[in-house]
N, C-alpha and C positions, 0 to 999 in steps of 0.2 A: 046497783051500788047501795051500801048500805044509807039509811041516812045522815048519820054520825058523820060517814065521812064525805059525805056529797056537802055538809053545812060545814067541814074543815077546809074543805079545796076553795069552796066559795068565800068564806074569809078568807083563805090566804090569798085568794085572786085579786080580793078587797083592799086588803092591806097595801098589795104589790103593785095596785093603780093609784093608792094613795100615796105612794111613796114615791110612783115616779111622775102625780101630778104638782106634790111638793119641789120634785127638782125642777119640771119645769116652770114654774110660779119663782122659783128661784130664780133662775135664767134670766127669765121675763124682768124681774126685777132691779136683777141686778145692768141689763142691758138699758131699761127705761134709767135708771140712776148714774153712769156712766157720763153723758152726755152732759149730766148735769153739774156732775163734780169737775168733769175737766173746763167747764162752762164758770165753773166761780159759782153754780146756784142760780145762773142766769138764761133767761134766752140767749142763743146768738146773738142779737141789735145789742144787747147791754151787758155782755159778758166781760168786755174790756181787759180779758187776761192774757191776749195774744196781741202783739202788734201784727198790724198788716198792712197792702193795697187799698184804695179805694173803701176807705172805712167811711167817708161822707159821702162817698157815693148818690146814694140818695136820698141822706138824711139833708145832707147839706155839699149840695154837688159844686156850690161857689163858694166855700170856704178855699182853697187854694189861691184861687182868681183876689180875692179878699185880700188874704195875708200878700200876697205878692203887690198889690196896687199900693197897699200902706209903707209898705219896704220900699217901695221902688222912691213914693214922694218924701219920705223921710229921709232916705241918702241923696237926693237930689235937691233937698233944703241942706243938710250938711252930710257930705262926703263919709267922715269922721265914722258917722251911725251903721256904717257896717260892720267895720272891727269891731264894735259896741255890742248890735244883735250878737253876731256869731260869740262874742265873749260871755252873755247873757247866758247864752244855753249851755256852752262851757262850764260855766261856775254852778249853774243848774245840777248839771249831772254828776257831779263831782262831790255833792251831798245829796246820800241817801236815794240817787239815781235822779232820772229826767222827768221831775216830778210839778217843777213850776216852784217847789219852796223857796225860791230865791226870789221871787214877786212879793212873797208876803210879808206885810205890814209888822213892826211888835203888833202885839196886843196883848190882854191882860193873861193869857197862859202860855206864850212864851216871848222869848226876844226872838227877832227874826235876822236874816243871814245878811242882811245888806248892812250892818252897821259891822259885821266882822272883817279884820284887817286887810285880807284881799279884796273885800268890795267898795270900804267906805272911800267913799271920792273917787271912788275908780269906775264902777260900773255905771250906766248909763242907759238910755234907753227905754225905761220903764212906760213912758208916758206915750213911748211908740207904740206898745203892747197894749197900753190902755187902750190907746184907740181902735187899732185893731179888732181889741176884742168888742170894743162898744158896735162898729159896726156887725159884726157877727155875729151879735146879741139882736140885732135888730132883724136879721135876716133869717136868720135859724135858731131861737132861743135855746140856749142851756146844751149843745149842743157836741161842739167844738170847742177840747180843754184847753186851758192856757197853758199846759206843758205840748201839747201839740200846736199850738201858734209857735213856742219858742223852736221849736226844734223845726220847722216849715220858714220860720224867716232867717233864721241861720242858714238856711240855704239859701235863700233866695238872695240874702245878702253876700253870697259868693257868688250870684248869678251875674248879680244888676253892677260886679264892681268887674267884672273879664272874666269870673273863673268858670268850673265846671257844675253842670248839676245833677242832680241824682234822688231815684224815689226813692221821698220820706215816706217811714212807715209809721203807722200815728193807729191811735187809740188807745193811747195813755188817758190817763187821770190824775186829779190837782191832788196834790197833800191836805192833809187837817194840820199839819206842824208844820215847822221848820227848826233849824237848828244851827246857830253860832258858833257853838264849838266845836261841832262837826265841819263848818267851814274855814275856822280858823286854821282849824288842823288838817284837812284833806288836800286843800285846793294847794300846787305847786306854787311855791315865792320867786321872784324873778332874782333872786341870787341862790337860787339851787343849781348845786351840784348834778353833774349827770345820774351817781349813784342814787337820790333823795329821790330826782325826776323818775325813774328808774320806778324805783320803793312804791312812789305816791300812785303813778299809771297801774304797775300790776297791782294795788291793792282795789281798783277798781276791773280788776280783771282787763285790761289794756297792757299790750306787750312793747316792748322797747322800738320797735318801728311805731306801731299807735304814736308811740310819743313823739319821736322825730316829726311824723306826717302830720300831726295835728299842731304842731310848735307851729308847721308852715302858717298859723293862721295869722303870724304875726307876720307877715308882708302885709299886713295893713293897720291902719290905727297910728296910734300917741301913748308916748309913758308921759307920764310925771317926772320933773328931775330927783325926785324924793326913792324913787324905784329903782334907778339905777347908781346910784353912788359908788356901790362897789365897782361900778366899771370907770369912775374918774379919778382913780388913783394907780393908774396907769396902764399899760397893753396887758393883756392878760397872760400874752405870746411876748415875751421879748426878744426871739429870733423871730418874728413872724412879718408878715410885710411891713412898710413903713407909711402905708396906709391907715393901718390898727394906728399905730400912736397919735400921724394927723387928724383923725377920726377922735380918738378920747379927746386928744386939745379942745378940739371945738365942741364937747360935748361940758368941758370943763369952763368952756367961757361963757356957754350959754347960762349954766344952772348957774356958775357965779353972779350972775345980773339979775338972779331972782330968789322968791322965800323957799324955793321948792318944788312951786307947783308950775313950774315951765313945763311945756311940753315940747316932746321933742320927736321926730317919727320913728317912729320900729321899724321902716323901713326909706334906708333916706333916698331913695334913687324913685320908687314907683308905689309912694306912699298911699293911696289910693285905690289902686291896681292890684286884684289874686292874679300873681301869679307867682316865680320861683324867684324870685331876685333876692328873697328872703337868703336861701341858702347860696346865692352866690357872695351878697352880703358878709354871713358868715366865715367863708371860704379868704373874704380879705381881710378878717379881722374887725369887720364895722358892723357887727350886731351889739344891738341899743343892750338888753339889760344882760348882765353876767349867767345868768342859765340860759338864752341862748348864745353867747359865745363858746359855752362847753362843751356845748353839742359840735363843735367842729375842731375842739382842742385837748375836750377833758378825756376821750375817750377813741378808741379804736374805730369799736363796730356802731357808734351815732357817726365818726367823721367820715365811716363810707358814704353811709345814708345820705349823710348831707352832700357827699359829693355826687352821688347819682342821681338827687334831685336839683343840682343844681345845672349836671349836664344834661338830664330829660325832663322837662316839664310833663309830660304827659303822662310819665310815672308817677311822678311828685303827685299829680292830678288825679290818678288813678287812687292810688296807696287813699289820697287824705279822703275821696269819696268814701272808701271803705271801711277808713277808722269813725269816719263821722257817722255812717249808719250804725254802726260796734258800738261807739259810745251813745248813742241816742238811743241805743236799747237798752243800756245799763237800769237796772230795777225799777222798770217801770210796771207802774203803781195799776190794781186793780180793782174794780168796782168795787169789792169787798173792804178796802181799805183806803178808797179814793171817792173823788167826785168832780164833777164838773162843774168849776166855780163861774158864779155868774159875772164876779167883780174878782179881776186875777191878785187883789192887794189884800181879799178877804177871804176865808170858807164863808162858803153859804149860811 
């Protein structure tokens, strides 16, 4: 063969192992980088982009044991502090996902969510959290976030009061913000309409069941007489039992004897106690604030709902697990845009 063309074959040999050592260096590349982007940029241990199982495992294998021991003495000092956690995480996720923004303090770059209308004077519990997390701080530093404390004692506080329990999936991360107006405006009013309720749930991506099964959470807890007003100006149902009206009476003598802030129970029969009485409650007309009594008057397909959890608990029980995992997933925060605060009233 000539030489000319034995040095043409031989580059293009060249060329043609250069090109297909190009694509695989690509391959290569692009498989090493994969891993990383769906990771946030992180190792596995600190990706925090996925909820899951067993995320303390064995970073911090008694954080569970932890949060449960502080729940359990804090409702057995007052009763009350369950519907309180489980409200806590509530209002949590209801701005900008289950992120802990509702723990934090003002400070000087923004106002924070606890002085907005649905919280001021209402929410409670904080100092529960605190503690929690000081012992967890001591045990696994920097660790275990405080939007994963609230969403692990909201269950436990339907544990420790009769109800059911179910794994939390955790490895969330705390906000750098929080936001007021976004509270003001997200969080459902206790004189909402079925439609509003409706509106408020699916704009956080929760469907009109979510909403029913998580209302259950008010078989526990206290309003304010300031909260339900619109239910003391008469049965909501005027053909409805003649329980609703003895029911508003004495709803109307109580807050008359006070500025307001009387409390009264959300559920008056097994105030204390997760379980359905809530929706039987409803079914006779004696639910405490006027957005839950619409769910059993305002509408068709809530008054089924409400009728089949008030004839099966176990459904009821079932459904509110389900919506509580759903909503404890709502936009939770990742390493990239999160952290794991030391002090839940402050970023780091």
């Amino acid at each position: 063969m000539p030489r000319d063309k034995r040095v043409e074959n031989r580059t293009r040999e060249m060329a043609m192992n250069l090109a297909l050592f190009s694509l695989f260096l690509g391959v290569a590349i692009v498989f090493a980088i994969v891993p990383t982007i769906i990771g946030g940029g992180y190792g596995d241990e600190d990706c925090g982009d996925l909820l899951g199982n067993d995320v303390y495992k064995d970073r911090c294998p008694e954080a569970e044991a932890i949060i449960y021991a502080g729940v359990r003495l804090a409702v057995f000092e007052d009763p009350r502090m369950a519907a309180s956690l489980l409200r806590l995480h509530f209002h949590d996720c209801f701005v900008n996902g289950c992120d802990a923004s509702v723990l934090l303090d003002d400070n000087d770059n923004f106002v924070g969510e606890k002085t907005a209308a649905p919280n001021l004077n209402s929410l409670r519990g904080f100092e529960v959290i605190d503690a929690i997390k000081q012992d967890l701080e001591i045990v696994c530093p920097q660790t275990v976030s405080c939007a994963d404390i609230l969403a692990v004692a909201a269950r436990d506080s339907v544990v420790v009061s009769g109800g059911p329990s179910w794994d939390v999936q955790m490895g969330r991360k705390d906000s750098f913000t929080a936001s007021k107006s976004l509270a003001n405006n997200n969080i459902p009013g206790p004189n909402s309409t079925v439609a509003t309720l409706v509106s408020k749930f699916q704009n956080v991506n929760l469907s009109l069941k979510d909403m029913v099964a998580l209302s259950g959470a008010h078989t526990m807890g206290k309003a304010r007489c300031t909260t339900f007003t619109a239910r003391l100006q008469g049965s909501t149902n005027p053909n409805g039992p003649d329980s609703s009206l003895e029911y508003v009476q004495s709803l109307q003598r109580l807050c008359s004897e006070s500025d307001g802030n009387m409390l009264a129970n959300l559920d008056l029969a097994t105030p204390a106690t997760f379980d359905n009485q809530y929706y039987l409650n409803l079914l006779s007309g004696e639910g405490l604030l006027l957005s839950d009594q619409n769910l059993a008057t305002g509408d068709d397909q809530t008054r089924e709902l409400v009728e089949t959890y008030a004839q099966d608990p176990s459904a009821f029980f079932e459904d509110f697990k389900d919506s509580m995992v759903k909503m404890g997933s709502l936009g939770a925060v990742t390493t990239m845009n999160g952290e794991i605060r030391r002090d839940c009233r402050s970023v780091n």
